[in-house]
GUVEX-385818 format. One record per residue (C-alpha): residue in three letters; x, y, z. Coordinates in pm, 1 decimal. Each point is the difference from the previous one (the first is absolute). Example, Ala and Ser with C-alpha at 12.3 -4.5 7.8 and 13.67 -1.06 7.14 Angstrom:
# GUVEX-385818
<site><r>ala</r><x>1230.0</x><y>-450.0</y><z>780.0</z></site>
<site><r>ser</r><x>137.0</x><y>344.0</y><z>-66.0</z></site>
***
This chain:
# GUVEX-385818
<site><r>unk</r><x>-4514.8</x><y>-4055.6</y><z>-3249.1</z></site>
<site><r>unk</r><x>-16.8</x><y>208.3</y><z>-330.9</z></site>
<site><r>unk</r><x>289.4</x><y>132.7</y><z>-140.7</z></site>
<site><r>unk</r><x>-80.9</x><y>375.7</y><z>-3.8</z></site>
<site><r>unk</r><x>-64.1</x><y>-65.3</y><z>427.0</z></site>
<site><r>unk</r><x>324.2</x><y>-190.4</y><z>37.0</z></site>
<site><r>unk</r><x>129.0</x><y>309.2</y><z>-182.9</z></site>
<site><r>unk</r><x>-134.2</x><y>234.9</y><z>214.1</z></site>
<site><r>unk</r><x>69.8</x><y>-160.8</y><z>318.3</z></site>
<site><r>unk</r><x>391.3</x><y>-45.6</y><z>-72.4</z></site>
<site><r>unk</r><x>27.5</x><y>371.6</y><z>-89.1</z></site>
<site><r>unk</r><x>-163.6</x><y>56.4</y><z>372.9</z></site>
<site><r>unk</r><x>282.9</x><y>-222.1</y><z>106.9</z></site>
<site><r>unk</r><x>255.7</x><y>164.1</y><z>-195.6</z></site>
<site><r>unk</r><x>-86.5</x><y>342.7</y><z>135.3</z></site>
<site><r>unk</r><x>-31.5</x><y>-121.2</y><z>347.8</z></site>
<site><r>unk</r><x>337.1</x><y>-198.7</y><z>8.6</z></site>
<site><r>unk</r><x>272.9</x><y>280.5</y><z>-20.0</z></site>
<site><r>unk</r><x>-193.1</x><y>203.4</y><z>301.9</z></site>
<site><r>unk</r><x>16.8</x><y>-319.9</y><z>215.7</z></site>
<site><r>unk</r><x>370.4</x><y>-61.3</y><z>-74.6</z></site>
<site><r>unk</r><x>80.8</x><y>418.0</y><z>40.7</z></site>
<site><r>unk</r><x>-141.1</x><y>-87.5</y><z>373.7</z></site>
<site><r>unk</r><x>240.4</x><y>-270.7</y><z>47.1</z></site>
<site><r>unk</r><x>311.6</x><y>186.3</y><z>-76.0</z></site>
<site><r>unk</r><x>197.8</x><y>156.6</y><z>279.6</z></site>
<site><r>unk</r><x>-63.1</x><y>362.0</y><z>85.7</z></site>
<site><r>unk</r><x>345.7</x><y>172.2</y><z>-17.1</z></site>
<site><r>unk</r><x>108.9</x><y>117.1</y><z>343.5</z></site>
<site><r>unk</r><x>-20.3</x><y>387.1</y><z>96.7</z></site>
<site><r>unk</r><x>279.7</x><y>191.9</y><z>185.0</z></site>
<site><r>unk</r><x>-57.5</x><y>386.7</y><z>160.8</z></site>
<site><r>unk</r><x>277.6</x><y>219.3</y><z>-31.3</z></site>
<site><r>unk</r><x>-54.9</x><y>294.3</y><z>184.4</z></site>
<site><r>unk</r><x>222.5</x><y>271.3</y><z>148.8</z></site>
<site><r>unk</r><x>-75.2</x><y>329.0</y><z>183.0</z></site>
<site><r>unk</r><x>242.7</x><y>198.2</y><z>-293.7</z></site>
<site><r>unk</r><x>-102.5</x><y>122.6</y><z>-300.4</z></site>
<site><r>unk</r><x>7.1</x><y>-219.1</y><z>-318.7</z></site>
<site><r>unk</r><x>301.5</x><y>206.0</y><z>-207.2</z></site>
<site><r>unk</r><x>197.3</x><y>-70.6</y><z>308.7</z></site>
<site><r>unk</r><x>1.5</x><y>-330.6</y><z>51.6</z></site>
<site><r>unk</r><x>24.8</x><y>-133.9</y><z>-447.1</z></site>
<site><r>unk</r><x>379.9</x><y>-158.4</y><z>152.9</z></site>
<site><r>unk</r><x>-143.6</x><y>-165.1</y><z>313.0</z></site>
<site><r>unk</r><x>-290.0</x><y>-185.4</y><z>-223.4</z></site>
<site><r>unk</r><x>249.3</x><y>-113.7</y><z>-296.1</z></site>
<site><r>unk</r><x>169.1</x><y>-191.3</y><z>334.1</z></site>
<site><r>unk</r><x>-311.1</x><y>-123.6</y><z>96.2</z></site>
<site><r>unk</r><x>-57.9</x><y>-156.5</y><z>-303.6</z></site>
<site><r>unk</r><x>349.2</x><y>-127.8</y><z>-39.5</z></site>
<site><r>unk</r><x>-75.6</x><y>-181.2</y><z>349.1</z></site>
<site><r>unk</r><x>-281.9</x><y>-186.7</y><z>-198.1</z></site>
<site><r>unk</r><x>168.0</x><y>-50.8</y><z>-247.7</z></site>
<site><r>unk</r><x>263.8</x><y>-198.5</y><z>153.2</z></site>
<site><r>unk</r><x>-237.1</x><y>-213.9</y><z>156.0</z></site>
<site><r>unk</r><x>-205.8</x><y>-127.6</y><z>-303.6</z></site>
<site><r>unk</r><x>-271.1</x><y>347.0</y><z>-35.4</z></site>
<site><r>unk</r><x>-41.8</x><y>221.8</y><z>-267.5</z></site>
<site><r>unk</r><x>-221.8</x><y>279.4</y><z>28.0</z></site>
<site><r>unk</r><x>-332.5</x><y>-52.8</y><z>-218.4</z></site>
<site><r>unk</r><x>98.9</x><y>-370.2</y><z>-128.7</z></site>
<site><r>unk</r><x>60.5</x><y>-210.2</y><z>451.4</z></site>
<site><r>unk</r><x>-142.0</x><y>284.2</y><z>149.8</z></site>
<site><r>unk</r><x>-189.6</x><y>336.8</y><z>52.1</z></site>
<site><r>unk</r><x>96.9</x><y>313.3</y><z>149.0</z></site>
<site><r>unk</r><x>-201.3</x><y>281.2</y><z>157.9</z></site>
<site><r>unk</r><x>227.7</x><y>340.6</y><z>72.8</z></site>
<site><r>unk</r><x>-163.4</x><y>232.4</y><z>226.0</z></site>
<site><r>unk</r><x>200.6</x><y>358.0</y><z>119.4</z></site>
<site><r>unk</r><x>-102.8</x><y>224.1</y><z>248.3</z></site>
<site><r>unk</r><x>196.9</x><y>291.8</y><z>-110.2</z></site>
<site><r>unk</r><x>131.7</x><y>57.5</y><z>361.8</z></site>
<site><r>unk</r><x>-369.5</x><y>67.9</y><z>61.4</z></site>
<site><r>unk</r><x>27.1</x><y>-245.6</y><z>330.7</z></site>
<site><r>unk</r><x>-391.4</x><y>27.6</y><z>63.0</z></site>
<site><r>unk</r><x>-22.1</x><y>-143.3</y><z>-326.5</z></site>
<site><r>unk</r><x>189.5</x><y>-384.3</y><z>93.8</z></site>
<site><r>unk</r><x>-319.6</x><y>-120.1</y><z>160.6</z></site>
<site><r>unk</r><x>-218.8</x><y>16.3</y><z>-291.9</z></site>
<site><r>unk</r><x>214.0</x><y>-130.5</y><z>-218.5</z></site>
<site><r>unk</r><x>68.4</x><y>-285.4</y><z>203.3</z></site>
<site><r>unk</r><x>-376.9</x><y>-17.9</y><z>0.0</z></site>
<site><r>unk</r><x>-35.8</x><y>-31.8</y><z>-359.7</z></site>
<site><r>unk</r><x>272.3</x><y>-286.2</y><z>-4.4</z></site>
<site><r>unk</r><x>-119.9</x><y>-199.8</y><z>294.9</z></site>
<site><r>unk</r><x>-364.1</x><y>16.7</y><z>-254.0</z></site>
<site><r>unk</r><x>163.1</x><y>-72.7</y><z>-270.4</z></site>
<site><r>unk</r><x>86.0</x><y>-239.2</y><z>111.1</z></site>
<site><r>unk</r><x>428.2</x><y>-63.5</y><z>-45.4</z></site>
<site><r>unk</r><x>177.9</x><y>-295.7</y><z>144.0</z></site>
<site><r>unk</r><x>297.2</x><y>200.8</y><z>140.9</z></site>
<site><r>unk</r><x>46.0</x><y>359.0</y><z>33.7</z></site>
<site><r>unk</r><x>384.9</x><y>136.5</y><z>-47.7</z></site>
<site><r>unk</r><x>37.7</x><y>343.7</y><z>191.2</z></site>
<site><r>unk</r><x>172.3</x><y>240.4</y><z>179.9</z></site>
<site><r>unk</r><x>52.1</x><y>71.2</y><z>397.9</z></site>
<site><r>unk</r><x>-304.4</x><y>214.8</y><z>-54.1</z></site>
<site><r>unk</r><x>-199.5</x><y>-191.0</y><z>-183.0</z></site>
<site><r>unk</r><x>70.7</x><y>-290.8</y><z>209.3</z></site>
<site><r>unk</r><x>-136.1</x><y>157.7</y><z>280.8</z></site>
<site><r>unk</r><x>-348.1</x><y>131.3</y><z>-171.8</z></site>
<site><r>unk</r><x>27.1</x><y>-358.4</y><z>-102.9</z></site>
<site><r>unk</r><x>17.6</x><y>-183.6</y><z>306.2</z></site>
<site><r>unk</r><x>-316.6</x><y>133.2</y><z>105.6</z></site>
<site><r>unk</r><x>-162.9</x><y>-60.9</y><z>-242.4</z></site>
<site><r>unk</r><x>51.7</x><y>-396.1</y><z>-48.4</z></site>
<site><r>unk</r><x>106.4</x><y>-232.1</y><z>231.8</z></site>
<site><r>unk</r><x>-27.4</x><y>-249.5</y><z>-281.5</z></site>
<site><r>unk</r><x>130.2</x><y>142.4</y><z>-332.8</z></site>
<site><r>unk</r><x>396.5</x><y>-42.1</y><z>-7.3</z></site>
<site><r>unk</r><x>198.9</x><y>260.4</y><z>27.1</z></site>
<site><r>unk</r><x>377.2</x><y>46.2</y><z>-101.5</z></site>
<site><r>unk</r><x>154.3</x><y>346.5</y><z>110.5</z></site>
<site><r>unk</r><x>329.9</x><y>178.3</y><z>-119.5</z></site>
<site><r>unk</r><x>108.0</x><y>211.2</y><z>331.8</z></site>
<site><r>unk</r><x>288.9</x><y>176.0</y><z>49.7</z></site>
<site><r>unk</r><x>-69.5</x><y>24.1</y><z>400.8</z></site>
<site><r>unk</r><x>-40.9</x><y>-253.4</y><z>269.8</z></site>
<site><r>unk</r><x>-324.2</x><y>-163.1</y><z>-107.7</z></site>
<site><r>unk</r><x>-30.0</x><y>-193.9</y><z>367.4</z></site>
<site><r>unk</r><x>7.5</x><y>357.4</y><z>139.9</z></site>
<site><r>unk</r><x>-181.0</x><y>83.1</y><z>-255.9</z></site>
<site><r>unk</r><x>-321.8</x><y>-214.7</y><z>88.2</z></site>
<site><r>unk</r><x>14.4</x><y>-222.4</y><z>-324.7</z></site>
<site><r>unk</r><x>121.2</x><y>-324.3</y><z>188.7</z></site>
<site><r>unk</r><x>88.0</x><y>-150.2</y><z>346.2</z></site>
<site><r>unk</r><x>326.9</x><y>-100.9</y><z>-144.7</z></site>
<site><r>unk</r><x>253.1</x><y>-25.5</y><z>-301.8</z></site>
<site><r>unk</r><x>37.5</x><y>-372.3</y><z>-0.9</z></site>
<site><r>unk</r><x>-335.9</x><y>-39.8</y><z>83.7</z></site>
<site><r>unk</r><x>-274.9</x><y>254.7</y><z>-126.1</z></site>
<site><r>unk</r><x>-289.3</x><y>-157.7</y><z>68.0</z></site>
<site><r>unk</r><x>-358.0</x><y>99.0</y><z>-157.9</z></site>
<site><r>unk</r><x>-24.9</x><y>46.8</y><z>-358.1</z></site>
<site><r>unk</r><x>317.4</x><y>270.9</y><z>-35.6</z></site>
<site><r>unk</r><x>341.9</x><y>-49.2</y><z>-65.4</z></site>
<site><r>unk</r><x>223.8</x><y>203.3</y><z>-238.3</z></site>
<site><r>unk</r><x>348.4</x><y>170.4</y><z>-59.9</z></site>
<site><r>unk</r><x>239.5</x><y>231.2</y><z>215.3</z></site>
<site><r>unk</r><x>264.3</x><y>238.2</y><z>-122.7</z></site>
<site><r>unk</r><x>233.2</x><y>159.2</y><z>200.8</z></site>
<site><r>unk</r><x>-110.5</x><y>357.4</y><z>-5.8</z></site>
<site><r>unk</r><x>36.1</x><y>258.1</y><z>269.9</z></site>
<site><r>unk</r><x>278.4</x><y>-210.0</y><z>185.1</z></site>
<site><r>unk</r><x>292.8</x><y>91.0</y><z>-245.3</z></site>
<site><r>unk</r><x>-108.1</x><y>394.9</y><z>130.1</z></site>
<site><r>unk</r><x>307.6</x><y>28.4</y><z>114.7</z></site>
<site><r>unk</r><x>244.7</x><y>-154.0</y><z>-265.7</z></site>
<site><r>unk</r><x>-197.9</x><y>206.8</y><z>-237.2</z></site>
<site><r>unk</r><x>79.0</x><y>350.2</y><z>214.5</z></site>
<site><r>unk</r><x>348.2</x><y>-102.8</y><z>-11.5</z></site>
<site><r>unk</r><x>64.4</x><y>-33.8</y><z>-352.5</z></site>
<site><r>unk</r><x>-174.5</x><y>320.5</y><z>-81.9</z></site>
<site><r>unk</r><x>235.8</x><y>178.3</y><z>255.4</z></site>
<site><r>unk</r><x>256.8</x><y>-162.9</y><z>-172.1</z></site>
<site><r>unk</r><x>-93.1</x><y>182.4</y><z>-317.3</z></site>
<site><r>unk</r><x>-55.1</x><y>306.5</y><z>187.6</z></site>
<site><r>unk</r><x>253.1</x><y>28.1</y><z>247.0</z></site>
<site><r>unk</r><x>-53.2</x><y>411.0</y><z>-39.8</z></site>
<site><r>unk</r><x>-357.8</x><y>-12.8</y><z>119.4</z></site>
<site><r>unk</r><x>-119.0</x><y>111.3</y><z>380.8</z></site>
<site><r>unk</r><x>-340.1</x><y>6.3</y><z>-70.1</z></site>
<site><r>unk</r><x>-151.4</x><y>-283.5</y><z>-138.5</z></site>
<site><r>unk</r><x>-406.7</x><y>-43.3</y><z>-61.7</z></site>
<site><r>unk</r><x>-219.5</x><y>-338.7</y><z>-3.7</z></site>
<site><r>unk</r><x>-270.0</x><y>1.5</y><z>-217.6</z></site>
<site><r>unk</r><x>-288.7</x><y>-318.9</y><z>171.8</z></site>
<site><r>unk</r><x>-343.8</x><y>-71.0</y><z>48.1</z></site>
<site><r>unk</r><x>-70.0</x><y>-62.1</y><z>372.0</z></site>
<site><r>unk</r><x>-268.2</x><y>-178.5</y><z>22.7</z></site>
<site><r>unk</r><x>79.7</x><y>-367.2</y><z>114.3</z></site>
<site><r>unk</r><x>236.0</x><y>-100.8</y><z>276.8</z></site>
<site><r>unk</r><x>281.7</x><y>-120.1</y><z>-265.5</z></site>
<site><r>unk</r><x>50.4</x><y>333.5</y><z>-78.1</z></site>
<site><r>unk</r><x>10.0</x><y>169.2</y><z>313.0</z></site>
<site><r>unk</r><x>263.2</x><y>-266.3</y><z>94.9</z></site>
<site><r>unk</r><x>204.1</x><y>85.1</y><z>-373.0</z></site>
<site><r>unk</r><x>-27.8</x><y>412.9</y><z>112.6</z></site>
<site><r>unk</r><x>178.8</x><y>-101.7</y><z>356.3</z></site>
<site><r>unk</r><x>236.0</x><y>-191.9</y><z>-195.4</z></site>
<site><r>unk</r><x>115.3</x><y>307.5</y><z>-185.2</z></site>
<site><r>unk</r><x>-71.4</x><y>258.1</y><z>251.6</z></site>
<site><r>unk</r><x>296.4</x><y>-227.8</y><z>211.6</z></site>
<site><r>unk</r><x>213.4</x><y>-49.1</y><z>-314.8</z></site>
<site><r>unk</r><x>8.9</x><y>352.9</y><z>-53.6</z></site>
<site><r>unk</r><x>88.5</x><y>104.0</y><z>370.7</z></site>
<site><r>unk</r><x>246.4</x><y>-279.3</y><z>39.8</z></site>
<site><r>unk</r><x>222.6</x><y>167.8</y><z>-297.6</z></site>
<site><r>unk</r><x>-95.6</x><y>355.2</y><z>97.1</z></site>
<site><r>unk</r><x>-284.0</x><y>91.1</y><z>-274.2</z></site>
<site><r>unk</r><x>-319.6</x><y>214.4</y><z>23.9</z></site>
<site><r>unk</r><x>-308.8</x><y>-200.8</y><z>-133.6</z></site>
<site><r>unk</r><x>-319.7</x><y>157.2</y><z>-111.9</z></site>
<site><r>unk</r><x>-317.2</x><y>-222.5</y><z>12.6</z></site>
<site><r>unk</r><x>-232.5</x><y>46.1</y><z>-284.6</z></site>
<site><r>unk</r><x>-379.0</x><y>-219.1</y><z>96.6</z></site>
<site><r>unk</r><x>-132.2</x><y>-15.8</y><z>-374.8</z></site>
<site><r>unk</r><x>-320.7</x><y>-92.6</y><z>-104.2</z></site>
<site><r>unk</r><x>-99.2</x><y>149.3</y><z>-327.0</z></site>
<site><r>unk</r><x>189.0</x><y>154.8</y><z>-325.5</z></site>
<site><r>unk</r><x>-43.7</x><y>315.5</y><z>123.6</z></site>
<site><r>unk</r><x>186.2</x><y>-113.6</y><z>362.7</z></site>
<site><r>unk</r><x>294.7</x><y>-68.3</y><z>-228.1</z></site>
<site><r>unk</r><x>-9.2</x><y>322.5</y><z>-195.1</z></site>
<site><r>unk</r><x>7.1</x><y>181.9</y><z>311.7</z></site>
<site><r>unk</r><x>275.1</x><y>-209.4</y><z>185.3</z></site>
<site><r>unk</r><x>243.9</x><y>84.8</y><z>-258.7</z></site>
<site><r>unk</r><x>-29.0</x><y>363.3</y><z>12.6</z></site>
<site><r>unk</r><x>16.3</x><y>-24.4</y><z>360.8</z></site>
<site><r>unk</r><x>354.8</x><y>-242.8</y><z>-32.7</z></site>
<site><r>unk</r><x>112.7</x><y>301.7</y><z>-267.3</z></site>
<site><r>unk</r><x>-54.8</x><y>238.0</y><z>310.3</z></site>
<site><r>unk</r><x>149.4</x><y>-155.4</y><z>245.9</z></site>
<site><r>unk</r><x>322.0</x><y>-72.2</y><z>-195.2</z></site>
<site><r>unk</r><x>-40.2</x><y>-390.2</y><z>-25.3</z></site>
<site><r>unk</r><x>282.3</x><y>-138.4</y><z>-170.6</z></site>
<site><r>unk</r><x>-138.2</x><y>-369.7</y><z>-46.4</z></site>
<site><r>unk</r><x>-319.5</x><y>-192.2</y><z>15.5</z></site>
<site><r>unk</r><x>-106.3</x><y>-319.9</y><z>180.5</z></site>
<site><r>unk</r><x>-326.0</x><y>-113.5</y><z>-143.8</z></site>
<site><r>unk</r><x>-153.9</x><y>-278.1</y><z>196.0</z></site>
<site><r>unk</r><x>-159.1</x><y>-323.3</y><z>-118.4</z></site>
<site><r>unk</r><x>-365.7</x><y>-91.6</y><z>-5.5</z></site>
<site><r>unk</r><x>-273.0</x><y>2.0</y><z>-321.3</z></site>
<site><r>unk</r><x>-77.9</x><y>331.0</y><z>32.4</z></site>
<site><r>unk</r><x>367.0</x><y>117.7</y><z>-30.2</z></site>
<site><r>unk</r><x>62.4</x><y>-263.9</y><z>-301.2</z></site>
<site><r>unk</r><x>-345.1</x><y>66.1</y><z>-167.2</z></site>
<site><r>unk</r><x>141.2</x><y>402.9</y><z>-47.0</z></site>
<site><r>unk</r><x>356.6</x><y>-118.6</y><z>-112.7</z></site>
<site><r>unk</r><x>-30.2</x><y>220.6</y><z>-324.0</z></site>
<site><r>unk</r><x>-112.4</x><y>292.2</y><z>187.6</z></site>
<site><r>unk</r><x>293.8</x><y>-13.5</y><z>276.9</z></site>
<site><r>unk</r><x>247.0</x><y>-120.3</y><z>-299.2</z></site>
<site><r>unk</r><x>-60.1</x><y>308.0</y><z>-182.4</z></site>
<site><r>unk</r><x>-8.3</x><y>246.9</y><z>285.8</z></site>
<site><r>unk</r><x>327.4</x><y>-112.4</y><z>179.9</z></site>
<site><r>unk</r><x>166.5</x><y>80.1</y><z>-367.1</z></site>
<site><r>unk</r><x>-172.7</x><y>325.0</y><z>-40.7</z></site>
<site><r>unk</r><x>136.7</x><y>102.7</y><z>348.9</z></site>
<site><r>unk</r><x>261.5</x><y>-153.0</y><z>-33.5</z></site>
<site><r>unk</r><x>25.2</x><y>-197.1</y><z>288.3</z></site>
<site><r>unk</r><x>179.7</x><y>-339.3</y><z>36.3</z></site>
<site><r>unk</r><x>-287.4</x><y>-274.4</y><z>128.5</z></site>
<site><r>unk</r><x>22.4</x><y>-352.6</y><z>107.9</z></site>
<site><r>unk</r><x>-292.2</x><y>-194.1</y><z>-51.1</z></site>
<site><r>unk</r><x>-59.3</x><y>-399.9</y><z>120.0</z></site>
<site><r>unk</r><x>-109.1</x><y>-199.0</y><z>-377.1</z></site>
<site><r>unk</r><x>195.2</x><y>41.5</y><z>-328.4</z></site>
<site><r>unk</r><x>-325.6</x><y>92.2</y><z>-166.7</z></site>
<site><r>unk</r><x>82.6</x><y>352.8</y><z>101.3</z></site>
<site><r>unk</r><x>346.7</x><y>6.9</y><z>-175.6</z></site>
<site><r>unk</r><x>-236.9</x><y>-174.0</y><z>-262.2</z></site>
<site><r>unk</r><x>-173.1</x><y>366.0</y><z>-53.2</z></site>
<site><r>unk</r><x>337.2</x><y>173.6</y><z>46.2</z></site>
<site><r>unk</r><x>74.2</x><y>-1.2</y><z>351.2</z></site>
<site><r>unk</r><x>320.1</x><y>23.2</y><z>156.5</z></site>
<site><r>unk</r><x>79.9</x><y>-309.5</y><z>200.0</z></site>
<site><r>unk</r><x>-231.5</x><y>-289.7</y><z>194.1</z></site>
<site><r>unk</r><x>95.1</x><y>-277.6</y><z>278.4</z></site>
<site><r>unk</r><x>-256.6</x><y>-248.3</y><z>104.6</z></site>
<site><r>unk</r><x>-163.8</x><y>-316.1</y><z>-95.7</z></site>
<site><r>unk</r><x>-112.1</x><y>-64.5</y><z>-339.1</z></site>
<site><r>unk</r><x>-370.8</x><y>14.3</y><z>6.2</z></site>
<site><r>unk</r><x>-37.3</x><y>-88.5</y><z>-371.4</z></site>
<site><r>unk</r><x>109.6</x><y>-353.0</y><z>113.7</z></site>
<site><r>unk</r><x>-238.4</x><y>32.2</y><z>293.5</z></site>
<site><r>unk</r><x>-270.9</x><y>29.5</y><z>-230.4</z></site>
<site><r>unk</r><x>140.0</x><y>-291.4</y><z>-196.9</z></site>
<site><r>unk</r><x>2.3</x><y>-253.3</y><z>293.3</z></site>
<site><r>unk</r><x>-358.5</x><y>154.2</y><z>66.3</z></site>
<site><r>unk</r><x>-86.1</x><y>-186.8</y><z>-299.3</z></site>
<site><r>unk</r><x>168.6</x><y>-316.5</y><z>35.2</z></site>
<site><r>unk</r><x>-209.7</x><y>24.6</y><z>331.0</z></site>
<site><r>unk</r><x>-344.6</x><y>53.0</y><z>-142.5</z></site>
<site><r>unk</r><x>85.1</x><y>-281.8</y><z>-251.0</z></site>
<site><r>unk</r><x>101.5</x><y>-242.6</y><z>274.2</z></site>
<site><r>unk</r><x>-378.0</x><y>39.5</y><z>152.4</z></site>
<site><r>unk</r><x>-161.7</x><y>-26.2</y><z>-278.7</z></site>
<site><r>unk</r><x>139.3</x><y>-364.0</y><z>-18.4</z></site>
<site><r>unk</r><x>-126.8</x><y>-67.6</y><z>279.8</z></site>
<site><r>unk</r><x>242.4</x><y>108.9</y><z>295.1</z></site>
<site><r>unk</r><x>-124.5</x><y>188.4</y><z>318.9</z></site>
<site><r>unk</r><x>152.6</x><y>339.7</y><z>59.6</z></site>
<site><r>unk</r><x>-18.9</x><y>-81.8</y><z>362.6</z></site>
<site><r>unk</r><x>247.0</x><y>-284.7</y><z>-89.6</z></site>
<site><r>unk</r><x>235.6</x><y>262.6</y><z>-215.1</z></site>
<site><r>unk</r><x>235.9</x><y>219.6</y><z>221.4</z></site>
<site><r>unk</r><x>54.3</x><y>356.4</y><z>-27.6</z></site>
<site><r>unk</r><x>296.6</x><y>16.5</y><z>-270.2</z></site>
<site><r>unk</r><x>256.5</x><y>212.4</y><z>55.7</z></site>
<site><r>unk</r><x>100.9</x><y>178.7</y><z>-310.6</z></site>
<site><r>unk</r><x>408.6</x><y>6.4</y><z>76.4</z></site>
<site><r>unk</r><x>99.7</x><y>122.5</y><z>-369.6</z></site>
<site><r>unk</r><x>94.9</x><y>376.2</y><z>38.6</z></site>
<site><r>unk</r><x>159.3</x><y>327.6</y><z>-186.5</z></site>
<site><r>unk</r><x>195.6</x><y>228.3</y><z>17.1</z></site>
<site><r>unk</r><x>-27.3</x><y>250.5</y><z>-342.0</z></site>
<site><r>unk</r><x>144.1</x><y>327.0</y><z>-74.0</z></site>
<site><r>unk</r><x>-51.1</x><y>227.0</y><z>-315.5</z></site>
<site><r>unk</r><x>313.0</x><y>153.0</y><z>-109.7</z></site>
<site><r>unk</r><x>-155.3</x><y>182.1</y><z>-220.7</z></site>
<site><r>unk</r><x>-212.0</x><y>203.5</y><z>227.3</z></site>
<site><r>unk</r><x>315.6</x><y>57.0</y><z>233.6</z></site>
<site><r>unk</r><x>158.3</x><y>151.8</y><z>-280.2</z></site>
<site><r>unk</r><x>-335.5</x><y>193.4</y><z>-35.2</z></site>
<site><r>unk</r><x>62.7</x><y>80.8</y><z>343.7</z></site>
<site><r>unk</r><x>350.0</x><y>142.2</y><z>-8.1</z></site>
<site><r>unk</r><x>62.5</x><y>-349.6</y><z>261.8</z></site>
<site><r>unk</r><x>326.6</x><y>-206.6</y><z>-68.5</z></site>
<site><r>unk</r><x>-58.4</x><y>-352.1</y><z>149.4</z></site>
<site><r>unk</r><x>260.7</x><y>-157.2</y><z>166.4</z></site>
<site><r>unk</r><x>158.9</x><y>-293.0</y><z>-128.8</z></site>
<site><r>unk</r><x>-136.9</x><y>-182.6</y><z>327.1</z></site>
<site><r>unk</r><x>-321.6</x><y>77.9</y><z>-58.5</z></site>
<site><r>unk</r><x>29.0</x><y>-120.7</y><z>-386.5</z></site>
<site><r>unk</r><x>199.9</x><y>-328.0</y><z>100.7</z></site>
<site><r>unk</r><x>-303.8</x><y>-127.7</y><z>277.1</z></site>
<site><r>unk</r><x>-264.1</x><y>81.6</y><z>-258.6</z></site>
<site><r>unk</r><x>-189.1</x><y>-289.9</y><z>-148.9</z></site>
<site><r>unk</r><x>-146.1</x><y>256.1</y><z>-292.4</z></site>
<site><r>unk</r><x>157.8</x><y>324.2</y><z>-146.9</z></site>
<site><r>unk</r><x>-228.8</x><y>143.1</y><z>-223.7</z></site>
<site><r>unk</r><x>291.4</x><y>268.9</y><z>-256.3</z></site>
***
């Protein structure tokens, strides 16, 4: 063989060689991340997520990929962006009760982890807690069961109040069962309660000139991602009405709320990760149980009591597990 075509035929090699061993390297996994809230609401819930990775050996862009999809409370929107996941395709999609639904009819194949904070056997998700089944498992936080341990510690801060208002979305059988809840809390201890069904901004706008009217002296606002998606909006008009309001996750003291009981669904998020991470090694999530997320809070903002003309009682201060001053 000449030279010159020896030449020539190793620089063919040379060019060829770094595609063929591209090919042979592993394609970095995919995850979905997709919740039926807007994106500006939800910057707290993915830093958990990631931390979840994290923890178990994934960093975003370096282990693993990440696709974040938001529906904006736009509900007919969850099925096509499950859609575009499914196509994408991702190896596990991390979601809400929501999306987790649009989800499960979508793929009976593509794993799904959900964060919940109802019943997610009632909900349809799985058969059981110990045993899911399928390709869904996830994580459940104590929401609308502390309904009543929430109404009490708001009457304890407003002992002076006869008429008290709840602010919820009623559209899924965990909130209809958190309004009866309150509606007996409030007759056991001899309060009026006014049921507001939100489903938009301007819902809200209107249900606190109508509490203003009716002489509400506190505010109940119930759990769910719609409620939690418009924390800044009901944040900011309980203190322009001035109207003491308990809400269920510290992210609303976060944006200068008054006080918050429930689970911590930061951490929620967080094990949601360590989830997805466990099935991308390899486990089944219809060999992971339901986790129950047991870590909760109770937070109160001093600083918007004193806002509010409220002195909080020592009691109140002493079971706290966060005072914001």
């Amino acid at each position: 063989m000449r030279r010159r075509e020896f030449i020539t035929l190793l620089s063919g090699t040379a060019v060829v060689w770094p595609i063929a061993v591209r090919a042979q390297q592993p394609t970095m996994p995919v995850l979905g991340f997709l919740r039926s809230t807007p994106f500006n609401s939800s910057t707290s819930l993915v830093a958990a997520f990631r931390q979840g990775l994290k923890e178990s050996g994934f960093n975003e862009g370096q282990d693993v990929a990440v696709e974040f999809r938001f529906a904006d409370n736009q509900i007919d929107r969850l099925s096509g962006l499950v859609d575009e996941l499914v196509r994408h395709p991702v190896n596990v999609i991390v979601t809400n009760v929501l999306g987790a639904l649009a989800a499960k009819n979508a793929s009976t194949t593509v794993p799904i982890v959900f964060v919940t904070g109802s019943d997610p056997v009632k909900d349809g998700l799985v058969t059981s807690l110990n045993r899911p089944g399928g390709n869904i498992t996830g994580v459940s936080f104590v929401s609308g069961a502390l309904a009543t341990k929430r109404f009490e510690i708001l009457r304890q801060l407003t002992p002076n109040a006869k008429t008290i208002a709840m602010l919820v979305q009623l559209d899924a059988d965990e909130a209809v069962l958190e309004q009866r809840e309150v509606q007996a809390a409030a007759r056991a201890t001899g309060k009026q309660l006014i049921v507001f069904d939100v489903n938009n901004a301007a819902d809200i706008e209107n249900a606190f000139a109508t509490m203003a009217t009716r002489g509400a002296g506190a505010l109940y606002v119930g759990t769910g991602p719609f409620t939690n998606s418009h924390r800044e909006q009901l944040t900011e008009l309980a203190a322009r009405n001035a109207i003491p309001a308990m809400y269920s996750l510290r992210e609303f003291v976060a944006v200068g709320g008054l006080m918050s009981y429930g689970a911590s669904i930061t951490d929620a998020y967080r094990q949601a990760g360590i989830y997805a991470a466990r099935i991308l090694k390899g486990e089944k999530p219809a060999d992971l149980p339901v986790m129950q997320s047991a870590k909760f809070d109770f937070v109160i903002n001093l600083k918007a009591a004193k806002a509010l003309g409220l002195t909080v009682p020592p009691s109140l201060i002493a079971l706290a597990d966060e005072v914001v001053e």
